[in-house]
C-alpha positions as CSV (number, residue, x, y, z in Angstrom):
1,X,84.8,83.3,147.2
2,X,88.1,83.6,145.9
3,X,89.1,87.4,143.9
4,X,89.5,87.0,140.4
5,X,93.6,89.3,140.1
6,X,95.0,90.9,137.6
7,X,98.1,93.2,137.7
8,X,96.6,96.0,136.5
9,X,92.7,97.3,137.1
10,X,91.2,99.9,134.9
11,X,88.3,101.3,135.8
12,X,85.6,102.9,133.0
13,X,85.7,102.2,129.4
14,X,85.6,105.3,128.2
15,X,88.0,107.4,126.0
16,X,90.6,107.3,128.6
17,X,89.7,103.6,129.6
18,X,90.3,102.4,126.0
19,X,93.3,104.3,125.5
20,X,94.8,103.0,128.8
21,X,94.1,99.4,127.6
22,X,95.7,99.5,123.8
23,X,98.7,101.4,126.1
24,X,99.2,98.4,128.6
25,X,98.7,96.3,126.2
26,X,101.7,97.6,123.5
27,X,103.9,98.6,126.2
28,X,103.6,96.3,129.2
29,X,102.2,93.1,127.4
30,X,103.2,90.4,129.8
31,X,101.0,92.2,132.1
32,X,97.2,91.1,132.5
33,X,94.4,93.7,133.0
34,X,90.5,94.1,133.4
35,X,88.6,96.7,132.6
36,X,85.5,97.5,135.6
37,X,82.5,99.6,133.9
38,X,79.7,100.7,135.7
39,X,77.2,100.8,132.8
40,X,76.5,98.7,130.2
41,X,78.3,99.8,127.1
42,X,81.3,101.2,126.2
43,X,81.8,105.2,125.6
44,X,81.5,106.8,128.7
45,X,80.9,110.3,128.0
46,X,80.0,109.6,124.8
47,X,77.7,106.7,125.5
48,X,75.6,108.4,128.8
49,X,74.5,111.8,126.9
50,X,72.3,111.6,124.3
51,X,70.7,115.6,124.3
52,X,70.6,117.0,120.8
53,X,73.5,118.3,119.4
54,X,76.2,116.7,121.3
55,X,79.3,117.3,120.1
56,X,82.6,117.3,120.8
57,X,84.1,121.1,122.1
58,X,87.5,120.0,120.4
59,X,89.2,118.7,117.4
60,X,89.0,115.2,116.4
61,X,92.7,115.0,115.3
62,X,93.5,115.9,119.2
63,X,91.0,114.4,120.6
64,X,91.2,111.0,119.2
65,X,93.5,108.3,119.4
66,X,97.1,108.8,117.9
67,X,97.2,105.0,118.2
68,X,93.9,105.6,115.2
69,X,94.0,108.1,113.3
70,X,90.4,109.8,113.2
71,X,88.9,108.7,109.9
72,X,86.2,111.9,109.4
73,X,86.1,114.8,107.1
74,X,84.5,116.4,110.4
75,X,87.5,117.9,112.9
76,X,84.5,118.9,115.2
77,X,82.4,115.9,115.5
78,X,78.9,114.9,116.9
79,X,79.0,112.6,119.5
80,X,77.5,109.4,117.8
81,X,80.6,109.5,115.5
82,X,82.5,109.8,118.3
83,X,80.9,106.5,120.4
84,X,81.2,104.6,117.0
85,X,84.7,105.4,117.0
86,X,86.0,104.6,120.5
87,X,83.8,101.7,120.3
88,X,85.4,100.1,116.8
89,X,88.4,100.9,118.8
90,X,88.1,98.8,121.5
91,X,86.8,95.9,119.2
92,X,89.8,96.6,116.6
93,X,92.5,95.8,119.9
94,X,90.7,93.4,121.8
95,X,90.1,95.5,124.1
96,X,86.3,95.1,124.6
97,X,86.9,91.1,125.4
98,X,88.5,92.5,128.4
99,X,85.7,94.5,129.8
100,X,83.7,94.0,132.6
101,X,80.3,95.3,132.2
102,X,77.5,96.5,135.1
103,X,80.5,96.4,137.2
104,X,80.3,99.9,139.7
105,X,83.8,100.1,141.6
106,X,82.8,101.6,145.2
107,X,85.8,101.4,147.3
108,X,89.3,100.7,147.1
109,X,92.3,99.0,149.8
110,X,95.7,98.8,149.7
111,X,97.8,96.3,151.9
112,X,101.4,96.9,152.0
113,X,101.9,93.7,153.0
114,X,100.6,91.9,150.3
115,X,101.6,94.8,148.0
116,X,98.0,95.1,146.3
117,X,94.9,96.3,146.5
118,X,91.4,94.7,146.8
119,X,88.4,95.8,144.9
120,X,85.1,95.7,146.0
121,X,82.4,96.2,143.1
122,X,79.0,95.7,142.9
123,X,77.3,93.3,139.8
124,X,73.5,92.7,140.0
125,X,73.5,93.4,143.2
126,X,76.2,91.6,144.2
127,X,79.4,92.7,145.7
128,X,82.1,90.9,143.9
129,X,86.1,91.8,145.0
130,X,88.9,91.9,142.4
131,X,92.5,92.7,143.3
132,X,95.3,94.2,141.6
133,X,98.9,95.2,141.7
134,X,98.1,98.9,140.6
135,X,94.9,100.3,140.3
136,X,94.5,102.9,137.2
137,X,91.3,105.1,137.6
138,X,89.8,105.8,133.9
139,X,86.1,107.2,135.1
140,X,86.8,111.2,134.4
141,X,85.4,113.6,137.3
142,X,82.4,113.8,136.7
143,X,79.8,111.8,138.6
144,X,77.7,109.9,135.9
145,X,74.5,109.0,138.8
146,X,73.9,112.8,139.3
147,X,74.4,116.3,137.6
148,X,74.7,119.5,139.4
149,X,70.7,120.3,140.2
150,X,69.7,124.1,141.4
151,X,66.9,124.2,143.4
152,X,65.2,127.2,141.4
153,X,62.3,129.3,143.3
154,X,58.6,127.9,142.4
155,X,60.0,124.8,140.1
156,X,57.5,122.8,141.5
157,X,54.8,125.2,140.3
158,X,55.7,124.6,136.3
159,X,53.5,123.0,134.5
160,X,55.5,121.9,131.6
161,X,58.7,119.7,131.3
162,X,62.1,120.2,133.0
163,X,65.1,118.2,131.4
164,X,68.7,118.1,133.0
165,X,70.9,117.4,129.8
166,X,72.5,114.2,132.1
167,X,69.4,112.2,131.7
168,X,67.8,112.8,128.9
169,X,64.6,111.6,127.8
170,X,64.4,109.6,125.0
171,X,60.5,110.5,124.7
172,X,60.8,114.3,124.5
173,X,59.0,115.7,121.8
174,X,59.6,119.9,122.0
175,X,57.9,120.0,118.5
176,X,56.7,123.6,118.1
177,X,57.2,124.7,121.8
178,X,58.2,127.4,123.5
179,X,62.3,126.1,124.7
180,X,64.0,128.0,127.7
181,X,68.1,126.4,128.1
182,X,69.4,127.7,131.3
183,X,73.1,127.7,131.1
184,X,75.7,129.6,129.3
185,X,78.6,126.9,129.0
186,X,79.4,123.9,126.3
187,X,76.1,122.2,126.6
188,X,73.7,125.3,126.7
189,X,76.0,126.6,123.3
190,X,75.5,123.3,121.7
191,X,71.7,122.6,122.8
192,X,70.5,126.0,122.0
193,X,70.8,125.9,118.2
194,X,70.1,122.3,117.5
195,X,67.0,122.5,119.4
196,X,65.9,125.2,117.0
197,X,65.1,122.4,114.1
198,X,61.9,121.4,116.0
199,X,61.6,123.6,118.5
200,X,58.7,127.0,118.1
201,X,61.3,129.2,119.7
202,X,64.6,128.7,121.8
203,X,66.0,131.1,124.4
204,X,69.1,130.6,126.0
205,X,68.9,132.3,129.3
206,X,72.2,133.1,131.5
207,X,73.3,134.1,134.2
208,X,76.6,135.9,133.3
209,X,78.0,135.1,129.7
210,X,80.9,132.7,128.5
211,X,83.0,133.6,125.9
212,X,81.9,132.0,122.7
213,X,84.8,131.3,119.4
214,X,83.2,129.8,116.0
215,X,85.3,127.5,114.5
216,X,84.6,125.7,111.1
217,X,83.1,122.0,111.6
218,X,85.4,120.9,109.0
219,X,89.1,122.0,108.3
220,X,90.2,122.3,105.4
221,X,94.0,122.3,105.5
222,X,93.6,119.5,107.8
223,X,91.8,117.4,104.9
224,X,94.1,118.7,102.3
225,X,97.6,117.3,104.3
226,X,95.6,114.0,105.1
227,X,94.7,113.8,101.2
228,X,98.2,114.4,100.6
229,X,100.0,112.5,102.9
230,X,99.3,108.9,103.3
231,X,97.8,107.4,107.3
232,X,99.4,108.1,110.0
233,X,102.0,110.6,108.6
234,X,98.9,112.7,107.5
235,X,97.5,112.5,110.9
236,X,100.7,113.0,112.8
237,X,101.0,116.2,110.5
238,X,97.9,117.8,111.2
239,X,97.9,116.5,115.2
240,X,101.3,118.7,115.6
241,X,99.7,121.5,113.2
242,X,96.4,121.5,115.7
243,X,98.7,121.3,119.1
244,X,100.7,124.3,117.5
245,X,97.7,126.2,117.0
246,X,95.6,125.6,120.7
247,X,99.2,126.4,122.0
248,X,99.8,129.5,121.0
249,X,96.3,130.4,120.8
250,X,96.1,129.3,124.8
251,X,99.4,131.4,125.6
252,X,98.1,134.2,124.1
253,X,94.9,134.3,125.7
254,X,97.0,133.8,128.9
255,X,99.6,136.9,128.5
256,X,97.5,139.2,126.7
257,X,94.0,138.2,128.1
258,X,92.6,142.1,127.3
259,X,93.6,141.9,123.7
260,X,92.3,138.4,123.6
261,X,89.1,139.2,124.9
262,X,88.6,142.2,122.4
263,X,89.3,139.9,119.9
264,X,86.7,137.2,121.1
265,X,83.9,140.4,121.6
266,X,85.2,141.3,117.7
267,X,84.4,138.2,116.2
268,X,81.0,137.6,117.9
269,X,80.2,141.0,116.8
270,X,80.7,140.1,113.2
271,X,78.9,137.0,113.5
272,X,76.2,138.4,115.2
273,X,75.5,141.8,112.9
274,X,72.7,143.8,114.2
275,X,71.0,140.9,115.7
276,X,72.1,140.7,119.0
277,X,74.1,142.7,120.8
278,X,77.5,141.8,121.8
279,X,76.9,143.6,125.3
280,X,76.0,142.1,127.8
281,X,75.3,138.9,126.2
282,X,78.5,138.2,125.1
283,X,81.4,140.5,127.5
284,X,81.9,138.0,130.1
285,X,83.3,139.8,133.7
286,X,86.2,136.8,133.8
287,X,89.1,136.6,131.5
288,X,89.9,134.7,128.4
289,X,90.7,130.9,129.4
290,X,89.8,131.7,133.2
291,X,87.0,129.2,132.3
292,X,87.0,127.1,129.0
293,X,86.1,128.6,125.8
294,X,83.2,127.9,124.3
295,X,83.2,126.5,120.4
296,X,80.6,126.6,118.2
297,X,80.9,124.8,115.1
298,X,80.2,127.2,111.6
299,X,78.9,129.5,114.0
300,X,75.9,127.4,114.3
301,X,74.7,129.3,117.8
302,X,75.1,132.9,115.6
303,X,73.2,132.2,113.0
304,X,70.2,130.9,115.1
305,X,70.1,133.8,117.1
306,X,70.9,136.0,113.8
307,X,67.4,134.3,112.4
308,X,65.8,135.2,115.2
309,X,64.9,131.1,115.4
310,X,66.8,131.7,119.1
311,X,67.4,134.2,121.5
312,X,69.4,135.3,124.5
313,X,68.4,137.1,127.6
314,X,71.0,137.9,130.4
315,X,68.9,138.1,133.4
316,X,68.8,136.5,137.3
317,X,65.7,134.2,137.7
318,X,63.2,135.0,140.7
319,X,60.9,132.0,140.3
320,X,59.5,129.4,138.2
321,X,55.7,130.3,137.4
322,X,53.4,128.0,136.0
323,X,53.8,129.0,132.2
324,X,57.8,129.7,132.8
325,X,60.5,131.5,134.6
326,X,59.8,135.3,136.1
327,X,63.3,137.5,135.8
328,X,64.7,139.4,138.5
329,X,64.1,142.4,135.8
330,X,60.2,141.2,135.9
331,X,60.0,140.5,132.3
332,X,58.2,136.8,131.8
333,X,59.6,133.7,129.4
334,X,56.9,131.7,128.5
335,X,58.2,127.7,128.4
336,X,56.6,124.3,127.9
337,X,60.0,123.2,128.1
338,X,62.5,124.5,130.6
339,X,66.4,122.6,130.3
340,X,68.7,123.0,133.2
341,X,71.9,123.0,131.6
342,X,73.7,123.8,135.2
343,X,76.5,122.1,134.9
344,X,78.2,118.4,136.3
345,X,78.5,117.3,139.7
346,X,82.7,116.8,140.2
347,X,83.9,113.8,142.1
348,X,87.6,113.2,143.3
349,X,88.7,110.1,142.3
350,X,85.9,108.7,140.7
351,X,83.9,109.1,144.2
352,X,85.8,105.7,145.8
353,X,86.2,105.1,148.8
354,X,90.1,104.7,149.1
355,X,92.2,103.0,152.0
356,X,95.8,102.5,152.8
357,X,96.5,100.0,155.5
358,X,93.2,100.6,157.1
359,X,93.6,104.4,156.9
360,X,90.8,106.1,154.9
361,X,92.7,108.6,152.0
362,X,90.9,112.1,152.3
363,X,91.4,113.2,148.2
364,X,90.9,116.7,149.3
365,X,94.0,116.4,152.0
366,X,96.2,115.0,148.9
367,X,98.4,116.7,146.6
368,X,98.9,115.0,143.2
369,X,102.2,114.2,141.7
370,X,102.6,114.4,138.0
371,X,98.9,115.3,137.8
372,X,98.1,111.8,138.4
373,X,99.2,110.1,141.5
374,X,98.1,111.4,145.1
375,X,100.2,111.9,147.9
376,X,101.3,108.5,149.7
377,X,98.6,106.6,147.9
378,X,100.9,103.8,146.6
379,X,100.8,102.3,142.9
380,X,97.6,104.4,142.0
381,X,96.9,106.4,139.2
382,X,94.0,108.8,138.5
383,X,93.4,109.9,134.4
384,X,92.4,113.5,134.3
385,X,92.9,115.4,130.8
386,X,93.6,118.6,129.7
387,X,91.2,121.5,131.0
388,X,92.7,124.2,128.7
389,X,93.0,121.4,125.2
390,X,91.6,118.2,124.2
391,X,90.9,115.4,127.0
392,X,92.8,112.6,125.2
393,X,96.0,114.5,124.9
394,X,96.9,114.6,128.9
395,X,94.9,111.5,129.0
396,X,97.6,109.6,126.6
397,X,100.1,110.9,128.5
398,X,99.3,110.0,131.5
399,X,98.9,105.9,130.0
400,X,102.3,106.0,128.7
401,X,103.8,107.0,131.7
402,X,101.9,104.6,133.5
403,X,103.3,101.9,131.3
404,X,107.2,103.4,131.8
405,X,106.6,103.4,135.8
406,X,105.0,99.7,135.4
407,X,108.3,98.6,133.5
408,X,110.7,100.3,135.2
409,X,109.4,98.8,138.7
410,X,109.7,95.1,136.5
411,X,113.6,95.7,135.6
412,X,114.6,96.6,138.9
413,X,111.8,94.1,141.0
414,X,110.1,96.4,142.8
415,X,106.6,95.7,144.0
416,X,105.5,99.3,145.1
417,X,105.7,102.9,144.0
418,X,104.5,106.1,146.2
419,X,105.0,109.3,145.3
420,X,106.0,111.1,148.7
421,X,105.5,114.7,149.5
422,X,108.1,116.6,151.8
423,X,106.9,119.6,153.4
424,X,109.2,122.6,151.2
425,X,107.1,120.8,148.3
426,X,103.5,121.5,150.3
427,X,101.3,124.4,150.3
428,X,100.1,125.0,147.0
429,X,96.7,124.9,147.7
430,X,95.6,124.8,144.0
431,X,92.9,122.1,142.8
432,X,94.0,120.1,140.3
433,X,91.8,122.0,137.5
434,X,93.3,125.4,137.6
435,X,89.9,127.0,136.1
436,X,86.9,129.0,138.0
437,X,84.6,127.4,136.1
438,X,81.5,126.9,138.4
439,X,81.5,123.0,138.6
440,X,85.1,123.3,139.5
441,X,84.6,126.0,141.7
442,X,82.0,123.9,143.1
443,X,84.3,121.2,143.8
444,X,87.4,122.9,145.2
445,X,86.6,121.5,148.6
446,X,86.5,117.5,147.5
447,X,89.2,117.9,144.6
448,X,93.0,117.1,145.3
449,X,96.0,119.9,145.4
450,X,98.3,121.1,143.6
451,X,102.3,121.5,145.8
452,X,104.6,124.3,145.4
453,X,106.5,123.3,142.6
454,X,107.1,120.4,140.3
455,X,106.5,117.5,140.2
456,X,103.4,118.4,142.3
457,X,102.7,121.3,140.1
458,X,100.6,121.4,136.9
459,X,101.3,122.8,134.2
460,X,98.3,122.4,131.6
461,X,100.9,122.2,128.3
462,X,101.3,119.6,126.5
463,X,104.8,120.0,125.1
464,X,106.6,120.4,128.3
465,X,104.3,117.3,129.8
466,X,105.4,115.5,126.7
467,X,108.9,116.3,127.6
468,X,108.9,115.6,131.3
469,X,106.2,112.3,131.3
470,X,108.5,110.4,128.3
471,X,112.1,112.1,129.2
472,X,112.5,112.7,132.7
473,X,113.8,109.5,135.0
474,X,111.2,107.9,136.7
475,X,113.9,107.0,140.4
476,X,112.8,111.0,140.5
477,X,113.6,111.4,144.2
478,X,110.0,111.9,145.1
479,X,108.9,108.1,144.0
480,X,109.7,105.4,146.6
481,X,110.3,102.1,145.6
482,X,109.7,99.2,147.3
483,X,109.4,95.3,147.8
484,X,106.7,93.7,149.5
């Protein structure tokens, strides 16, 4: 059966995936492309978890399109609004004609010869094979078939219900039971007080403690410039306002990370009152920005444990019993409902299997150019956003230079790009998320490097990659070009 081609392949339809599609399209439109999506709906993140609460952990006006401006009062938004919105997206472009659900992309090969690569996907059950002239990888890092599971002592011997956030169940009714969230990260934050509604009690039980920041769901100067200033110029205002802000705020946290934490302990203190106290459940042992911060939208996680509708406890698990979990400290939790909010599983490059001329890539032996391109993998690309801001803003980025590559090979008729390491450039060792979170920690081993110095290097701010993605020359030095 013959490949169906096209000259560029997406693959997800996601935030990323959508953005990457209006991108080719207004910037490299004599170029046809298909989008490969392993479920069957667009959304991505935004589509596959559904536990209460879901939000997003950053502002709309960054983390949306600046293609659309986000149309919400709301700059921290649920994540309902947020699927409607990438979804109307797609539709608003076209972009969802060119979308090829239940597709699951499992392996990739590139032939220099032909100058492409081939495919292979699996559709009902059936492998089908598309090729491409440059294959642009859109599915996060995430695996979306598995989260990170901890195999806790005596979980077999619960009696109740145990719920990964991943998957899940549409059918769970916690109505006046006893709710234990294990987890201190984004979902365990955002879980804990939206479960209170329903739930008899909720207790959030960690490990070691995150740093937590309460933001307002709604900001106010935000809405007043976009009141006062008409579309996009309103929400190209208030973007640069919010990119000023996490900048700054970022840097700071960076330089001065003993003053920042005393200010992060400071303001959980004041939210908290007499309630709860700050130490231990809220002095993390890493440093501010070390791991990602934690937001909490009007405080929301404060003021349940403030009414006493949640509560923490800081404590190391030594078995499951049949009503709950037993602590290390030998105090009991009673739980008809136990969620394991432990984190994502990472995968490099969406978990393909990737080839060049016959030779299997290792991701983990790879050292990324640009933050998106590995290491002798020719015309490749793989979308990975910001760790330390909002997703969308690296993942833009990373698009439009896409589309500049793509047009510059077109002027000058070349067929192949591949960024090439030379050894003074090697020996970074770095993964490309520069964090010590635990799912990235977790990952370090499967997860591409980081080189010595730039290009290879990452830099996680989005004014100088603004600067060097739109400014720099792409005939770098470190990009081959080629004709097949």
């Amino acid at each position: 059966m013959t490949a169906t081609h096209v000259d560029v392949l997406i693959v997800g339809a996601g935030l990323s995936g959508v953005n990457a599609a209006y991108r080719l399209r207004t910037r490299t439109p004599r170029r046809t492309y298909a989008i490969l999506e392993a479920r069957d709906a667009i959304g991505g993140t935004w589509d596959q978890f559904r536990y209460p609460g879901i939000r997003s952990d950053s502002d709309m006006f960054t983390l949306g399109y600046p293609f659309r401006p986000w149309p919400d009062p709301q700059a921290i938004a649920d994540g309902p609004s947020i699927l409607r919105y990438v979804r109307e997206t797609a539709s608003m472009f076209g972009i969802d004609r060119q979308i090829r659900f239940g597709h699951k992309v499992v392996s990739a090969s590139w032939s220099t010869v032909d100058a492409r690569w081939s495919v292979e996907a699996v559709h009902d059950g059936e492998p089908v094979t598309y090729t491409c002239s440059f294959l642009y990888l859109c599915s996060g890092y995430y695996s979306y078939d598995s989260g990170h599971v901890v195999d806790f002592p005596g979980q077999d011997s619960f009696t109740g219900q145990i719920v990964h956030p991943q998957f899940w169940p549409e059918d769970l009714d916690y109505t006046d039971k006893n709710v234990v969230v294990i987890g201190s990260g984004a979902t365990a934050v955002t879980l804990v007080p939206a479960m209170t509604d329903k739930a008899a009690h909720v207790t959030m039980l960690q490990r070691s403690p995150s740093y937590v920041v309460a933001r307002p769901q709604q900001d106010a100067l935000a809405n007043k410039i976009r009141q006062r200033l008409p579309g996009r110029l309103g929400h190209r205002a208030v973007r640069a306002k919010n990119l000023a802000f996490s900048t700054v705020f970022f840097q700071f946290m960076r330089r001065f990370p003993d003053r920042a934490a005393a200010l992060l302990r400071k303001g959980a203190a004041a939210a908290l009152g007499d309630s709860v106290p700050v130490d231990p459940h809220f002095v993390p042992r890493y440093k501010p920005w070390d791991q990602r911060l934690c937001l909490v939208p009007d405080g929301d996680l404060f003021n349940a444990l403030r009414s006493k509708r949640a509560s923490v406890v800081t404590d190391h698990i030594e078995t499951f019993t049949p009503d709950g979990i037993r602590l290390t400290s030998g105090r009991e939790l009673r739980a008809d409902v136990i969620v394991t909010a432990t984190g994502l599983k990472m995968v490099a490059v969406g978990g393909l299997r990737l080839t060049v001329d016959g030779k299997p890539v290792d991701p983990s032996n790879a050292t990324v150019y640009k933050g998106m391109m590995l290491s002798g993998v020719p015309n490749f690309a793989w979308c990975v956003g910001y760790a330390n801001n909002s997703w969308t803003l690296r993942a833009d980025l990373t698009s439009r230079y896409v589309c500049r590559l793509l047009n510059h090979m077109d002027r000058r008729h070349y067929t192949i790009c591949t960024p090439t390491l030379s050894p003074r450039d090697s020996g970074g060792g770095r993964p490309i998320l520069d964090l010590t979170s635990g799912y990235i920690k977790r990952a370090e081993a499967i997860l591409p490097k980081q080189g010595a110095r730039r290009p290879w290097r990452s830099r996680q701010t989005y004014i100088l990659d603004h600067l060097d993605l739109t400014y720099t020359p792409v005939a770098d030095g470190v990009m081959r070009f080629a004709r097949a």
